[in-house]
C-alpha positions as CSV (number, residue, x, y, z in Angstrom):
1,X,0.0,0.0,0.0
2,X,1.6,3.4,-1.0
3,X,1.6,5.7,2.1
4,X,4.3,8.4,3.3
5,X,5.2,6.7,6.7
6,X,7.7,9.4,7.2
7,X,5.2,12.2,6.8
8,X,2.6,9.8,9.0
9,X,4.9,8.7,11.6
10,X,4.8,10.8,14.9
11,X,7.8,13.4,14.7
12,X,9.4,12.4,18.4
13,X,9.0,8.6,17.5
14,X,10.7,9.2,13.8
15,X,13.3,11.3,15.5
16,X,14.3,8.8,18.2
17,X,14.2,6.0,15.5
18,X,16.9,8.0,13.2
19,X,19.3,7.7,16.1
20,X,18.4,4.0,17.4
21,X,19.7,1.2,17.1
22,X,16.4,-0.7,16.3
23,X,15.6,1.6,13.9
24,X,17.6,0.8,11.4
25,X,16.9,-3.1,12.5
26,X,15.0,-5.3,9.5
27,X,13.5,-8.6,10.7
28,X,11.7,-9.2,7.5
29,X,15.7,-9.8,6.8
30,X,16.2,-13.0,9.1
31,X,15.7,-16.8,7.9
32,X,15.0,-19.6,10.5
33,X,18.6,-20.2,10.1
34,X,19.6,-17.2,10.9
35,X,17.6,-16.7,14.2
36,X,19.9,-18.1,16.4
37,X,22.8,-15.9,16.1
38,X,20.4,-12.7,16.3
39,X,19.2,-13.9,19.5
40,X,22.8,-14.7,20.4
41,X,23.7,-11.0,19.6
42,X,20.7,-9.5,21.3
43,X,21.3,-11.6,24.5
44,X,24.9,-9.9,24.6
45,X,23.5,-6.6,24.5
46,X,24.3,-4.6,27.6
47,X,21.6,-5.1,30.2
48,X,19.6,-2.0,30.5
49,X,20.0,-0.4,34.8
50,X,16.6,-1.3,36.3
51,X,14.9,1.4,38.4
52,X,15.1,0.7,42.0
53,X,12.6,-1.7,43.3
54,X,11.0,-3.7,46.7
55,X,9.2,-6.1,44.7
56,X,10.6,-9.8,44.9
57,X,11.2,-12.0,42.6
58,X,11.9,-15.7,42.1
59,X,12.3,-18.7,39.7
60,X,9.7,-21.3,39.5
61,X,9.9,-24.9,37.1
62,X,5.9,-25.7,36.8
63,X,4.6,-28.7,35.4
64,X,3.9,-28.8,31.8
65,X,1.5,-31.0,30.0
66,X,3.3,-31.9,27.1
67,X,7.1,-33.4,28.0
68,X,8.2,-29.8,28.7
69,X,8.4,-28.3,32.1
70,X,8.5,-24.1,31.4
71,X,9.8,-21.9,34.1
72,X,7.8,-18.6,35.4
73,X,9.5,-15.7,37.2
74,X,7.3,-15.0,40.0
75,X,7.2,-10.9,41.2
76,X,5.9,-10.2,45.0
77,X,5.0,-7.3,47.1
78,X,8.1,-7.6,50.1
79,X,4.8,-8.2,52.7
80,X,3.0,-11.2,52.4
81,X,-0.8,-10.8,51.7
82,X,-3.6,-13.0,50.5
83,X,-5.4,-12.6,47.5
84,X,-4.3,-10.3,45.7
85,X,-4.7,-9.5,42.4
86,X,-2.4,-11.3,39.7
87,X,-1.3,-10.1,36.2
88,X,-0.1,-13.1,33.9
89,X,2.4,-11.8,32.1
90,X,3.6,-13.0,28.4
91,X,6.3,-11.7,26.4
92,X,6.6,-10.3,23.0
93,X,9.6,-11.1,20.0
94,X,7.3,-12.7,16.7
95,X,7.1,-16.0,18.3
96,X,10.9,-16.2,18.0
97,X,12.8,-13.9,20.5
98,X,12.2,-12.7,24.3
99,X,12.8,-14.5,27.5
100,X,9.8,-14.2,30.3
101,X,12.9,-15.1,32.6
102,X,14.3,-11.2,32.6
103,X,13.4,-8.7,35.1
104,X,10.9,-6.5,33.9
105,X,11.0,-3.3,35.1
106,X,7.4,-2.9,34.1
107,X,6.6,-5.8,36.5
108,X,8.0,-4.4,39.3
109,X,6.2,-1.0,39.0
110,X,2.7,-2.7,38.8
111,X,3.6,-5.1,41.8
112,X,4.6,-2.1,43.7
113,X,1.3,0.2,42.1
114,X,-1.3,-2.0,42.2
115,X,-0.2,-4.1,45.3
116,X,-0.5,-7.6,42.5
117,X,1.2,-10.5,41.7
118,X,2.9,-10.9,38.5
119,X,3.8,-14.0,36.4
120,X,6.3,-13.6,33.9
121,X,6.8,-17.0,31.4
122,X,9.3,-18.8,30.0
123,X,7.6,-19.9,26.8
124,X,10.0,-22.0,23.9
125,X,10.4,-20.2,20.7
126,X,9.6,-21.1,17.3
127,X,10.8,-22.3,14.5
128,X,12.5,-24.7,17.2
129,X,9.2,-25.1,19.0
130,X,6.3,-24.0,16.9
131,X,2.8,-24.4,17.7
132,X,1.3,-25.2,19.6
133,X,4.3,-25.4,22.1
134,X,4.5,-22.2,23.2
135,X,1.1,-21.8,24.0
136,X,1.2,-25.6,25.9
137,X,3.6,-23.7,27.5
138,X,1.8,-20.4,28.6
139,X,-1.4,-22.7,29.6
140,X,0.9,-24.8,31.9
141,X,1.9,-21.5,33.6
142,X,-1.5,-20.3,34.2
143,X,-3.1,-23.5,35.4
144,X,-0.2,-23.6,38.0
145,X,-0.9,-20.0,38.7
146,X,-4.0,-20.9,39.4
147,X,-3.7,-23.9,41.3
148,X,-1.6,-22.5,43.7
149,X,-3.7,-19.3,44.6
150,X,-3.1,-19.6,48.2
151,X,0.5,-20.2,48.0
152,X,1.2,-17.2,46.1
153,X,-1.3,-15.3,47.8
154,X,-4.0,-14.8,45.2
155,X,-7.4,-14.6,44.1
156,X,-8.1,-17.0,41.7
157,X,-10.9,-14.8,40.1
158,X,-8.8,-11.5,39.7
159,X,-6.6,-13.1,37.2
160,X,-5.3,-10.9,34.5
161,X,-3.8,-12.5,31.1
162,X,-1.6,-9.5,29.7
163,X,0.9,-9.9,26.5
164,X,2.4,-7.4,23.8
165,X,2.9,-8.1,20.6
166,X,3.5,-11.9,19.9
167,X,2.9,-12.1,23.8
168,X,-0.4,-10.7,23.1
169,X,-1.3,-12.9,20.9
170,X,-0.4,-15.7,22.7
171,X,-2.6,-14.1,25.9
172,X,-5.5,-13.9,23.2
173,X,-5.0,-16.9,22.4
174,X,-5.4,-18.4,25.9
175,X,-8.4,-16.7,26.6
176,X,-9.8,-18.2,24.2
177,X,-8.4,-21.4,25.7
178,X,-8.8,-21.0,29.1
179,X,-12.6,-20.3,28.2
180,X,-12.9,-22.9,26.8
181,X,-10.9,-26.0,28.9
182,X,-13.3,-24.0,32.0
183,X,-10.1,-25.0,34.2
184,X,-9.0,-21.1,35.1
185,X,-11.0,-18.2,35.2
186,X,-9.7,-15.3,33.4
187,X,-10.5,-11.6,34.9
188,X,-9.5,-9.7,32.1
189,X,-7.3,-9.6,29.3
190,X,-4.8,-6.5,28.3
191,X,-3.7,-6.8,24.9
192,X,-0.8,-4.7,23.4
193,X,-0.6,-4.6,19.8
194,X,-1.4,-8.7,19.5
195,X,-0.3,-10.5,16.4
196,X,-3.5,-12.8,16.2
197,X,-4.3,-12.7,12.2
198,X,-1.7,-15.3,10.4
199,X,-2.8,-14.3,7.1
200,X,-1.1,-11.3,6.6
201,X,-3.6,-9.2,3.9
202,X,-5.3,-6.4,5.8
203,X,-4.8,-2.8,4.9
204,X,-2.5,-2.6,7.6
205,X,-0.2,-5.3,6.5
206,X,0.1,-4.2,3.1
207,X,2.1,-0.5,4.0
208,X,5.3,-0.4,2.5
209,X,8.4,0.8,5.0
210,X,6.5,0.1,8.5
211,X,10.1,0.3,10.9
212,X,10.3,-2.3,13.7
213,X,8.0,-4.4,12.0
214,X,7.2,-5.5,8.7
215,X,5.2,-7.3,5.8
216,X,8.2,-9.8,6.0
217,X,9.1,-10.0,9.3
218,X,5.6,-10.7,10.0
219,X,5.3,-13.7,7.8
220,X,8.6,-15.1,8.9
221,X,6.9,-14.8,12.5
222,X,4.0,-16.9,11.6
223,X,5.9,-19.0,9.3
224,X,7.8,-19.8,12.2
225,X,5.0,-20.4,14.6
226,X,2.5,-22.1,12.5
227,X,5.5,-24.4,11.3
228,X,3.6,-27.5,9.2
229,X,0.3,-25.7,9.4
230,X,1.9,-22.6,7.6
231,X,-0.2,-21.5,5.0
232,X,-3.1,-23.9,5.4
233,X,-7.2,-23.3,6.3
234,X,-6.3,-25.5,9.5
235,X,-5.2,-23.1,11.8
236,X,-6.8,-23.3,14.9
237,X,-8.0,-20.2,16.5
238,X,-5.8,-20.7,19.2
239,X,-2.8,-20.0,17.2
240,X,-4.5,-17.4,15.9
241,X,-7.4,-15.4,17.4
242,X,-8.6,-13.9,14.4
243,X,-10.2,-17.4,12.9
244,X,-12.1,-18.0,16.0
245,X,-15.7,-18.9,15.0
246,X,-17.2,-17.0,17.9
247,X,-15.6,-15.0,21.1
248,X,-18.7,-14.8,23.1
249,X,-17.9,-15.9,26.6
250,X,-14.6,-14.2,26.7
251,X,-13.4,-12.0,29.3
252,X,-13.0,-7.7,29.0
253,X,-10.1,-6.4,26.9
254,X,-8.2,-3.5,26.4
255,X,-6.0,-3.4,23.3
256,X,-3.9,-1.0,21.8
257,X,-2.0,-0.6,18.7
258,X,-0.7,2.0,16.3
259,X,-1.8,3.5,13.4
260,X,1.5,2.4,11.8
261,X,1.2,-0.8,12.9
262,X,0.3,-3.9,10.9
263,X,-1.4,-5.0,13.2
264,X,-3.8,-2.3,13.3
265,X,-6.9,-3.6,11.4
266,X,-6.6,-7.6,12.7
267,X,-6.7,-5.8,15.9
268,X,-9.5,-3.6,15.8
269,X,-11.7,-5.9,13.9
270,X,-11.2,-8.6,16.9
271,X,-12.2,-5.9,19.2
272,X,-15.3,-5.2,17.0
273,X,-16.1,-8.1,17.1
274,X,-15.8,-8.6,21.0
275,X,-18.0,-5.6,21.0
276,X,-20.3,-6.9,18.8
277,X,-20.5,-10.1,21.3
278,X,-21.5,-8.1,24.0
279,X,-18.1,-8.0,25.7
280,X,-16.3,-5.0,27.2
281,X,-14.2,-3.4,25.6
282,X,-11.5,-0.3,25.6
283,X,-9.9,-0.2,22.2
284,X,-6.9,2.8,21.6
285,X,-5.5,3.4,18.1
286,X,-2.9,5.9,18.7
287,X,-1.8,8.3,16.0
288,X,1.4,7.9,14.2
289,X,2.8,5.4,17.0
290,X,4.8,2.7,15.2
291,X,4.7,-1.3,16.3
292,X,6.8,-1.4,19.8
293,X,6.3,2.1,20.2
294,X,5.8,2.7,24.0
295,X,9.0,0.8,25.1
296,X,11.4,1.6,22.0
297,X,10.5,5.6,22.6
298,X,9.1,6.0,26.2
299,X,9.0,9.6,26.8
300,X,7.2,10.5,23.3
301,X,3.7,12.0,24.5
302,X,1.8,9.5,22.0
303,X,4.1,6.4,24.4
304,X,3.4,8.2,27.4
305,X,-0.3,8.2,26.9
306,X,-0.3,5.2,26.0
307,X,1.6,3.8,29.3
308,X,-1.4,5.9,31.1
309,X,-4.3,3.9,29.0
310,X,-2.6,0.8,30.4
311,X,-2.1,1.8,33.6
312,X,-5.2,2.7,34.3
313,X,-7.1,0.0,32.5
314,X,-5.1,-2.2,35.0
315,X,-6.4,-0.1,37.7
316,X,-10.2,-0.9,37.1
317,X,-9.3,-4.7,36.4
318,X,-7.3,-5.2,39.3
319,X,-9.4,-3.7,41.6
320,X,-12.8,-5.0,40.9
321,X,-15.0,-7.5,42.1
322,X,-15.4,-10.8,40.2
323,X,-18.7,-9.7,39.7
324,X,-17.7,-6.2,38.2
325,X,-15.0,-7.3,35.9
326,X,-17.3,-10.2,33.7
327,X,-18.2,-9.5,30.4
């Protein structure tokens, strides 16, 4: 699609992009051969200096379901308490990059804000492990979150499933799941930019020179992900939210995405169609704001409100009433 991204894109979020390291960063360039030594270079990136913090955190190996154990990273208040609120945390990186393992200085300041829990997951990464691995892997997480309520001091029904990007779409994707096994009871779901649409031909999809994120980068994400199903009318909506037949009976959502994103229209026609379901919903394109936008360029106003949108959205979810937060 022809477009002037550099006329559309928001000036602070061009201007910090210019001078970035990411920005000049192609995925669309990378093969499933060649995704090992990027991660290899990206893990011996220097580690950015985390805020101060009095949250707690700590390693946990759950059981999985499916031969694989994954490991969670478990943030606390200092002061024990019982039942809390939890946010279920799942990582973004295409399906291919990202650790849940890594402290998240986003984690810390909604432990310490919103008096939570947070669970952080280890899922494996595709091509290596493509669906629906990673999602066995996210589901194992959350039924172990679940199970042991008591022992991590939280209430089973103020569960939160939160993801951006890839991590979104893998929260989508096990609300959709978690609705449907009945085994958990979801609360909410916050969904950053979610890649949920493997067929890669909305409007959004098609803009030429998208930074962060591309036409190509995207396929090689689901190409990498979907694996053997890749390009075939089996995928199951749990790989990819979009093709679910009906979302009735799913919890609240907010989502968020950029204009220039390509995810843009797979996301707001999901939350239309939440909408259309009856569920609750807070949807927030935000003008100009690339894919990754809020975390690659924090202090632009468009980040900044978007940090505020989630924020509070986690606010009203966290502190309601079972009863209050069902859609």
């Amino acid at each position: 699609m022809t477009m002037d991204v550099a006329t559309c894109l928001d000036p602070e979020i061009a201007a910090a992009l210019s001078v970035s390291p990411m920005g000049s960063i192609d995925f669309g360039t990378f093969t499933p051969e060649s995704l090992p030594a990027m991660r290899a270079a990206m893990a011996d990136m220097p580690a950015v200096e985390l805020p101060p913090t009095t949250t707690v955190s700590r390693e946990v190996v759950v059981p999985g379901a499916t031969g694989h154990d994954p490991t969670v990273r478990i943030y606390s208040p200092p002061t024990a308490g019982t039942r809390r609120p939890c946010v279920y945390w799942i990582h973004g990186g295409g399906y291919m990059f990202g650790s849940g393992l890594t402290i998240d200085a986003r984690l810390n300041r909604w432990v310490e804000e919103f008096d939570c829990v947070a669970v952080s997951t280890d899922y494996r990464l595709a091509p290596e492990a493509p669906y629906p691995e990673p999602l066995d892997d996210c589901y194992a997480g959350l039924l172990w979150t679940a199970q042991q309520a008591t022992e991590l001091g939280i209430d089973p029904d103020r569960i939160v499933v939160a993801g951006a990007s890839a991590g979104g779409g893998l929260a989508a994707g096990l609300a959709l799941l978690a609705r449907d096994r009945g085994e958990v009871h979801l609360a909410f779901q916050l969904l950053i930019y979610p890649m949920i649409d493997d067929r890669n031909v909305t409007p959004s999809t098609q803009i030429d020179g998208l930074p962060i994120w591309s036409r190509t980068a995207n396929d090689l994400g689901w190409r990498c992900y979907l694996g053997e199903l890749a390009g075939s009318d089996d995928i199951p909506a749990y790989a990819a939210p979009t093709r679910a037949e009906s979302v009735a009976g799913l919890p609240p959502a907010w989502i968020g995405v950029g204009s220039l994103d390509p995810f843009r229209d797979e996301d707001v026609e999901y939350a239309s169609r939440m909408l259309a379901a009856g569920i609750t919903v807070e949807l927030h394109v935000y003008p100009g704001a690339c894919h990754g936008f809020e975390m690659i360029v924090p202090t632009a106003g468009v980040s900044i409100a978007c940090q505020r949108d989630i924020t509070e959205a986690l606010r009203r979810a966290l502190s309601a009433t079972p009863a209050a937060v069902t859609g």
